[in-house]
RODO-2510 file (C-alpha; in nm, 4 decimals, decimal comma):
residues 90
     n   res          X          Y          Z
     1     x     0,0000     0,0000     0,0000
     2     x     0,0903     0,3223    -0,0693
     3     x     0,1923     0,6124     0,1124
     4     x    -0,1205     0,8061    -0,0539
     5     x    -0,3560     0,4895    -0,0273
     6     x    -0,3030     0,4735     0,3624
     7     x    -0,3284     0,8654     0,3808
     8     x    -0,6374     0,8138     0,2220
     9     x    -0,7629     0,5509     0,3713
    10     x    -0,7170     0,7102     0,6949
    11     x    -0,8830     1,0326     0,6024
    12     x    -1,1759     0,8225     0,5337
    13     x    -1,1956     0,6365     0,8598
    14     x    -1,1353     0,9232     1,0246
    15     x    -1,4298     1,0934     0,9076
    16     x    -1,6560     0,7888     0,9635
    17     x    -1,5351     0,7185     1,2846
    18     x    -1,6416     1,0820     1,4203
    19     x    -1,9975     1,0276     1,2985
    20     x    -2,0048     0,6354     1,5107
    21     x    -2,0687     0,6119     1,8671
    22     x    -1,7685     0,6076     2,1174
    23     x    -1,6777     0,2484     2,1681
    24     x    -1,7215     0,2399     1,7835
    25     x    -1,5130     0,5141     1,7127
    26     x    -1,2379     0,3844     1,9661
    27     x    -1,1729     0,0338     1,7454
    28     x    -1,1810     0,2231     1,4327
    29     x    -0,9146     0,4576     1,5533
    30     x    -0,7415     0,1478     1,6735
    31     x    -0,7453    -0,0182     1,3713
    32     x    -0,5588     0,2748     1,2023
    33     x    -0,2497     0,2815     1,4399
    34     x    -0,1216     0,0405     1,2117
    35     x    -0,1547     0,2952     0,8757
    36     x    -0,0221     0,5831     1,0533
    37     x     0,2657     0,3934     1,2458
    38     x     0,4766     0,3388     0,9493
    39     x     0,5502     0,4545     0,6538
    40     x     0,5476     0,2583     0,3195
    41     x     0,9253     0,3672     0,2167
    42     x     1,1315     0,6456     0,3082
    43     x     0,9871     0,9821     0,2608
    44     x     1,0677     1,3429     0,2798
    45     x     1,1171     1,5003     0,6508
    46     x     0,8008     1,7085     0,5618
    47     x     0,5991     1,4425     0,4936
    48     x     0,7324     1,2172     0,8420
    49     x     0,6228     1,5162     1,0598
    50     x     0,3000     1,5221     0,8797
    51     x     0,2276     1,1992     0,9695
    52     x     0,3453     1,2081     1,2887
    53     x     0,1297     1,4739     1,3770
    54     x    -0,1654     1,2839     1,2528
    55     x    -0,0693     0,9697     1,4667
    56     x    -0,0540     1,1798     1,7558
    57     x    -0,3629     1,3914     1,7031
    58     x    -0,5398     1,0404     1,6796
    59     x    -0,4216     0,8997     1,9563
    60     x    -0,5253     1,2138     2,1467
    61     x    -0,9432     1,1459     2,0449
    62     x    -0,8431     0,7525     2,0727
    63     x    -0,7350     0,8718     2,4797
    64     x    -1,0055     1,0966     2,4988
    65     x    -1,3074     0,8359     2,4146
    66     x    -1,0899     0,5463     2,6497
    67     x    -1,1321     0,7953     2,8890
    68     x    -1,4997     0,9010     2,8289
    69     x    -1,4061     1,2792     2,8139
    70     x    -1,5249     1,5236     2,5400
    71     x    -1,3494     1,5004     2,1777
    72     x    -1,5523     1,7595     1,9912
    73     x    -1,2164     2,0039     1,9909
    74     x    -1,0244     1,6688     1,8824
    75     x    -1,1886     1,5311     1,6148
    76     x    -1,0700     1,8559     1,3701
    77     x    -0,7452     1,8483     1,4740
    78     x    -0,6758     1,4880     1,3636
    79     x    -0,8411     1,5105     1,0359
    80     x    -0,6473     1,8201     0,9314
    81     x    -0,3399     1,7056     1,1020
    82     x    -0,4311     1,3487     0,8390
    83     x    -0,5434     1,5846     0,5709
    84     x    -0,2139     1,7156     0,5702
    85     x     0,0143     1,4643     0,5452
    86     x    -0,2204     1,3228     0,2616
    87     x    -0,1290     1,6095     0,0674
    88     x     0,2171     1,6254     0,1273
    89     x     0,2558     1,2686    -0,0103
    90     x    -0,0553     1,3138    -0,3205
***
């Protein structure tokens, strides 16, 4: 898979998993640890801190819905931080 396919695919999970319910949205988010973790080859420093930041910003809402605390502010943070990085590598 692609760098751009897992951006992407991410993106899209992303967007469904802020629409599901909690416990839901916590395996999703889960699920895409994986994706985000590593890259596919080696890419540009631009594009690592790009995805970096999206890891982080989901594991943020994925600590915020363990914990049972609000992730309103959260959820736009991780899809631009994902948004992001999937431009950087389209």
């Amino acid at each position: 898979m692609t760098e751009t396919e897992k951006a992407e695919q991410v993106v899209a999970a992303l967007r469904s998993a802020e629409a599901s319910a909690p416990e839901a949205a916590l395996q999703t988010l889960n699920g895409l640890m994986g994706l985000v973790r590593s890259p596919s080859a080696e890419q540009p420093l631009e594009v690592e801190e790009a995805r970096a930041a999206a890891f982080m910003s989901i594991c943020e809402v994925g600590k915020a819905l363990h914990r049972k605390q609000p992730t309103e502010a959260l959820w736009p943070a991780a899809v631009s931080a994902t948004e992001r990085w999937l431009t950087l590598v389209k």
